[in-house]
C-alpha positions as CSV (number, residue, x, y, z in Angstrom):
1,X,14.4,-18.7,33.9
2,X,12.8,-15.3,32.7
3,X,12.8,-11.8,34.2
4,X,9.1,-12.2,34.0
5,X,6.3,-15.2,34.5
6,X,5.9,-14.8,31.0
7,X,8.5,-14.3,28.5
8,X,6.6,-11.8,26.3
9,X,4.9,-9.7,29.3
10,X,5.8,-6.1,27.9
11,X,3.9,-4.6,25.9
12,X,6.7,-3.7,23.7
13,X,7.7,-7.3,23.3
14,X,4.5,-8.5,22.0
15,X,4.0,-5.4,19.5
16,X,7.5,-6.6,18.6
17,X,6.6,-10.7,18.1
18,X,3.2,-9.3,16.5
19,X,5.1,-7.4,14.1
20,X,7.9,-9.7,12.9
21,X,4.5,-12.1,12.2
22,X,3.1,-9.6,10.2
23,X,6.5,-9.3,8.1
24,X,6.7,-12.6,7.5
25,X,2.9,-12.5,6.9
26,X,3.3,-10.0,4.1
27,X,6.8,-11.3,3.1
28,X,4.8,-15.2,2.2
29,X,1.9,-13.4,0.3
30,X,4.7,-11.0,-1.8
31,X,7.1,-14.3,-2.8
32,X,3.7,-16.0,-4.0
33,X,1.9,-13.7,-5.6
34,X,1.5,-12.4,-9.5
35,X,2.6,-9.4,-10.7
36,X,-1.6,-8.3,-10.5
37,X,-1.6,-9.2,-7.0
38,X,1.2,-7.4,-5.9
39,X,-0.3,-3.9,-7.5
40,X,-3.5,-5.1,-5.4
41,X,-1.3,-5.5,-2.4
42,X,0.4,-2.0,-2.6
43,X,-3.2,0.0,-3.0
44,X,-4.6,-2.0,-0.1
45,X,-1.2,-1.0,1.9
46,X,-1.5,2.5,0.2
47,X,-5.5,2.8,1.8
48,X,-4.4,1.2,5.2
49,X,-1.5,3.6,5.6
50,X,-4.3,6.8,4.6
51,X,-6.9,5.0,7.3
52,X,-4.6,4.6,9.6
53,X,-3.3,8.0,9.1
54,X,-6.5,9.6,10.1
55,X,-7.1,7.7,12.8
56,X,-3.8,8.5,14.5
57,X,-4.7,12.5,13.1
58,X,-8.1,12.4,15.2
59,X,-6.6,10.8,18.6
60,X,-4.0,13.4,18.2
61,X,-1.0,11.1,18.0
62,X,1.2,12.4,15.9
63,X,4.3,10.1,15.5
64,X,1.6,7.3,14.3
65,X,0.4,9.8,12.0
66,X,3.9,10.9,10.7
67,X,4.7,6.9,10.3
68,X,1.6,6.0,8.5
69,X,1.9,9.1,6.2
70,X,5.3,8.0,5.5
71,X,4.4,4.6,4.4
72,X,1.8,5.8,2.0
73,X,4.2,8.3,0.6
74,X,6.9,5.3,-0.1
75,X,3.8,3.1,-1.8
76,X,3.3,5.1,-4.1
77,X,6.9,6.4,-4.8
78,X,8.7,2.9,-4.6
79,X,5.7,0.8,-5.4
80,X,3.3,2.1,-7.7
81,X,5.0,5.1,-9.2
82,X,8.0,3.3,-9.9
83,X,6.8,0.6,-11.4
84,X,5.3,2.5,-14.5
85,X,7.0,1.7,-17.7
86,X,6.4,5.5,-19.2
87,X,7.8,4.4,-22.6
88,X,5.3,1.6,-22.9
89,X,2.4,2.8,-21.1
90,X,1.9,5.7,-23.3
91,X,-0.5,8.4,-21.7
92,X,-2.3,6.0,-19.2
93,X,1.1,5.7,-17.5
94,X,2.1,9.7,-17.6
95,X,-1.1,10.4,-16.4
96,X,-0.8,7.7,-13.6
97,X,2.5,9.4,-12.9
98,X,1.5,12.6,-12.7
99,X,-1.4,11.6,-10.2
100,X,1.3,9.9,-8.0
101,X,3.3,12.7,-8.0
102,X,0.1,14.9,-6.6
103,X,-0.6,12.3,-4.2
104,X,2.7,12.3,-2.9
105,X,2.9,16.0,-2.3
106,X,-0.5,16.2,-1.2
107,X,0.1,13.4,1.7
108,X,3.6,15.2,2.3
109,X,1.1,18.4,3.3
110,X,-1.2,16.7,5.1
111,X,1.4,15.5,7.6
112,X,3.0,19.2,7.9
113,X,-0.4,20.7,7.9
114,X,-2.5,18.2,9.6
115,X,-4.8,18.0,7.0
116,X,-7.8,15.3,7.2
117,X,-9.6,16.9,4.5
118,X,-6.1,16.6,2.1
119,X,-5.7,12.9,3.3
120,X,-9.6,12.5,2.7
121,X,-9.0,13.4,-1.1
122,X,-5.9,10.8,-0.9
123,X,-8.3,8.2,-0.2
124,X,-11.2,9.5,-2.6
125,X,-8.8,9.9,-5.7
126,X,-7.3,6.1,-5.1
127,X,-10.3,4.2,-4.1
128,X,-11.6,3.7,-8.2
129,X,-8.2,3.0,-9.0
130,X,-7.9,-0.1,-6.0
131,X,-11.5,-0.6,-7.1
132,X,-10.9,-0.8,-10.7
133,X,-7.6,-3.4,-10.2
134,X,-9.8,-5.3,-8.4
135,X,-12.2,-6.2,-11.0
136,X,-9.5,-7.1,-13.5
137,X,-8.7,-9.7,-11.0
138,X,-10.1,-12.3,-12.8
139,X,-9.7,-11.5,-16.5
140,X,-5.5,-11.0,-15.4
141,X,-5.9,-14.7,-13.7
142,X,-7.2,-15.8,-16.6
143,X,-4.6,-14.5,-18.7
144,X,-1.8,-15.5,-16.5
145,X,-3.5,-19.1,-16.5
146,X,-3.6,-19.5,-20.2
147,X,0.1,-18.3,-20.6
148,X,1.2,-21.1,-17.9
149,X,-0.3,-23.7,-19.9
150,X,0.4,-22.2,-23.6
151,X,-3.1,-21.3,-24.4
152,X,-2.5,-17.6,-24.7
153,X,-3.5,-16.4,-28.2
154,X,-0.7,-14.9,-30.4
C-alpha cells in the first residue's frame, strides 16, 4: 500500500505533518482570542523567532537563522508595527513606532552581519514590553468581561 512500512517515514514528511499541526495550532488560538491576546501572541512569536535565531547563529546554520530573522522582522512590521493607530495613540504609539522601526533594521543587520550581540539587544529591548502586556492581562480581561455583559462604565 505505501512506498514505506510507515506512511510518514521521512523525515521530511513528519517535519511537514508536525508543521501543518502547528498552523492549525496557532490558526485555533488566533480565531479565539481577544484583541490583548493576539498582541501577547505576536511578542511571544516575536522572542521565539530572536531565540531561535540565535540558536541557529551558534550551530552555524544559517538558512534557519535567515528564516527565523525573517519572521521576527514580519512580527513586528505586519503585526505590531502595523497595528498602531498613530492618530490615536499620541506619543506612546510614535514612540512604539519608532522602536519598531529600530528593531527591524537592527534584526535586518544582524542577519547580514551575524550579529548575536545586535539580536541580543532585540531580545533585551522587547522583553519589558512582552513583560509589561503580560501583566495587563488581567485588568484587559476584566474590561473585555464587563463590556460583554454591559457593565463597562461610561
Amino acid at each position: 500500500m505505501y512506498a514505506s512500512p510507515t506512511p510518514f517515514a521521512s523525515h521530511a514528511a513528519r517535519h511537514a505533518l508536525g508543521g501543518l499541526y502547528q498552523q492549525v495550532r496557532v490558526e485555533s488560538k488566533v480565531a479565539a482570542a481577544s484583541p490583548h491576546e493576539l498582541v501577547a501572541m505576536l511578542f511571544e512569536g516575536y522572542m521565539e523567532a530572536v531565540a531561535q535565531a540565535r540558536g541557529a547563529l551558534r550551530d552555524g546554520r544559517c538558512e534557519l537563522k535567515g528564516q527565523a530573522i525573517s519572521r521576527a522582522v514580519r512580527i513586528v512590521e505586519e503585526g505590531l508595527r502595523g497595528g498602531l493607530d498613530l492618530r490615536a495613540g499620541g506619543s506612546l504609539a510614535r514612540d512604539l513606532d519608532d522602536l519598531y522601526s529600530y528593531l527591524s533594521m537592527r534584526l535586518t543587520l544582524a542577519n547580514l552581519r551575524n550579529d548575536d550581540d545586535a539580536l541580543a539587544e532585540c531580545q533585551r529591548l522587547v522583553r519589558p514590553l512582552h513583560e509589561a502586556w503580560l501583566a495587563i492581562a488581567d485588568d484587559a480581561g476584566a474590561g473585555a468581561k464587563a463590556t460583554a455583559t454591559g457593565m463597562a462604565r461610561r
